[in-house]
LODREN-775439 format. One line per 10 residues: number of its first residue (from 1); for each residue x, y, z of N, C-alpha, C. Coordinates in nm, 4 decimals, always signed. Atoms other than C-alpha are relative to their C-alpha. Layout:
NUM) X Y Z X Y Z X Y Z ~ ...
end
This chain:
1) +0.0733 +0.0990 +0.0759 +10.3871 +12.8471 +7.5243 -0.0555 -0.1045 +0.0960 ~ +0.0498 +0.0929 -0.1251 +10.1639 +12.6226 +7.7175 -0.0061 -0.1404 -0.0805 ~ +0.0225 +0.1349 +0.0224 +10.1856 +12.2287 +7.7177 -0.0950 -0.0591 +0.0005 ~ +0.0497 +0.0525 +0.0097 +9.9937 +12.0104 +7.5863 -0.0177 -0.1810 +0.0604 ~ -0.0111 +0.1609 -0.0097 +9.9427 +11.6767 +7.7966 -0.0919 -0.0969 -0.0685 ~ +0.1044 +0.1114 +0.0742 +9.8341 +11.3317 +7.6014 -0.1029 -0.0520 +0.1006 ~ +0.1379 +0.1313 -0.0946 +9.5268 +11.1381 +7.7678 +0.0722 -0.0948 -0.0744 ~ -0.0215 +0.2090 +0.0715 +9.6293 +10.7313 +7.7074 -0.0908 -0.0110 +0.0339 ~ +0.1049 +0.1198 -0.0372 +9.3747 +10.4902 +7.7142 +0.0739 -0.0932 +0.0573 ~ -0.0236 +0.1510 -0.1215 +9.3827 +10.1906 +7.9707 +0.0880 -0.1193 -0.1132
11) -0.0936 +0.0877 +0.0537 +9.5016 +9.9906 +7.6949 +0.1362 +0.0364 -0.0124 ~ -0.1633 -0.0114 +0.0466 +9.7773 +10.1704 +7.5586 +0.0528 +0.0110 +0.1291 ~ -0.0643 +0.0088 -0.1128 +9.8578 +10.1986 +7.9366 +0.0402 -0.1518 +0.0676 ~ +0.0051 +0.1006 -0.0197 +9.8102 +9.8413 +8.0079 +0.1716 -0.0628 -0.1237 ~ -0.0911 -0.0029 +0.0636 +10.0330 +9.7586 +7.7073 +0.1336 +0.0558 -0.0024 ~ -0.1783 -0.0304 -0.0326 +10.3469 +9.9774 +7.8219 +0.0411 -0.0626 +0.0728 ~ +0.0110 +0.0912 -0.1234 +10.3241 +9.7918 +8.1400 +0.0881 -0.0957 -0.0297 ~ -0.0478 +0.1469 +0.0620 +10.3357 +9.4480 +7.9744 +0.1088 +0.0193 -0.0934 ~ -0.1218 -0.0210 +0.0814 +10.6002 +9.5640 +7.7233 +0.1383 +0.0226 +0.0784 ~ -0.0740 -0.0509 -0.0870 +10.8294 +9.7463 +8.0016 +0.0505 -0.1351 +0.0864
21) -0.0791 +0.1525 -0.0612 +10.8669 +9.3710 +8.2111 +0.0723 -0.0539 -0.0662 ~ -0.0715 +0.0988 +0.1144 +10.9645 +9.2162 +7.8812 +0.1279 +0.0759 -0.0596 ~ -0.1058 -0.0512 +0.0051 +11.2468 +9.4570 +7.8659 +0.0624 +0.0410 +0.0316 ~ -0.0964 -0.0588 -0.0742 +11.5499 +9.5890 +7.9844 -0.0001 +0.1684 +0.0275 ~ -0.0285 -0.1677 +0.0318 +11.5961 +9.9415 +7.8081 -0.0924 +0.0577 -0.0161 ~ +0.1248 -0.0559 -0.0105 +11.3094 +10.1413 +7.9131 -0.0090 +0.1037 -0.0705 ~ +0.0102 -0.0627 +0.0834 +11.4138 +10.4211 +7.6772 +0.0269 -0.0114 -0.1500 ~ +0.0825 +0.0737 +0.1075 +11.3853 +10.2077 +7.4187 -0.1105 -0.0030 -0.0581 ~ +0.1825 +0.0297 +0.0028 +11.0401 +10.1346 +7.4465 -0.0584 +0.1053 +0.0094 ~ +0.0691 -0.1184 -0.0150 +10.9522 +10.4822 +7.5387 +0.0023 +0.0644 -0.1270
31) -0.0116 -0.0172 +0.1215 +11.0919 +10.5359 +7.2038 -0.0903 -0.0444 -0.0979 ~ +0.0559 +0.0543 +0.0795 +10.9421 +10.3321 +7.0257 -0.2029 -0.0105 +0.0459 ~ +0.1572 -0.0495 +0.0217 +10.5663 +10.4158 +7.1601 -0.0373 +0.1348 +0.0417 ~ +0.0293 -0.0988 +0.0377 +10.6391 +10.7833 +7.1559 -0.0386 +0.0784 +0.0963 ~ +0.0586 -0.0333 -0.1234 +10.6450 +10.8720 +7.5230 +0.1206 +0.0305 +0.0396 ~ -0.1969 -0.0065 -0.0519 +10.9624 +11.0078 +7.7273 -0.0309 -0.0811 +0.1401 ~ -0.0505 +0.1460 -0.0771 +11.1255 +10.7690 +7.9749 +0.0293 +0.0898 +0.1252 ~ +0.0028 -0.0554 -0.1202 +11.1079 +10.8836 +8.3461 +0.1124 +0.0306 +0.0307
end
């Protein structure tokens, strides 16, 4: 089965960014905008 990678836009990239400083638990946030956590 072959994978499908997302394209982001600059914003929603810009926006993990700025979200990711303002928090500790980075798989949190990855959670919550639906992305997995490095």
């Amino acid at each position: 089965m072959k994978q499908v990678c997302k394209i982001y836009d600059k914003a929603f990239k810009e926006k993990a960014v700025q979200l990711s400083y303002d928090r500790k638990n980075i798989s949190e946030l990855s959670r919550e905008l639906g992305i997995t956590a490095p």
